[in-house]
N, C-alpha and C positions, 0 to 999 in steps of 0.2 A: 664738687658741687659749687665751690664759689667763685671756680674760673668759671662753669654754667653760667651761673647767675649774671655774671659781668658781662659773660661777653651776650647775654639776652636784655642786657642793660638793666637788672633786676637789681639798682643796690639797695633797697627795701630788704630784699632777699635775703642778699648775703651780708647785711649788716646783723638779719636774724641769723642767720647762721653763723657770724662770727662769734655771736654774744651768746649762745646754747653752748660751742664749743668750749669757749673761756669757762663757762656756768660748771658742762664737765670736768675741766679740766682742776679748777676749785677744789668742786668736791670730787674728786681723784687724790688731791692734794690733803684736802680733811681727811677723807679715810684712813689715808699713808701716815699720817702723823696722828689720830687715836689709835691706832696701832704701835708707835713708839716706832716707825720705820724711817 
């Protein structure tokens, strides 16, 4: 979706969609460690 984006010349787009993934990937990161993983 973020080569979509670029090559529609959408970086509004995929600057949202970099920063939702980051947001995921956080808290992927919280969970994994209140879990003591």
């Amino acid at each position: 979706r973020i080569v979509q984006a670029e090559e529609l010349g959408e970086y509004g787009v995929r600057r949202l969609l970099e920063d939702i993934l980051m947001m995921e990937e956080e808290h992927r990161r919280d969970i994994m460690s209140s879990l003591g993983r």
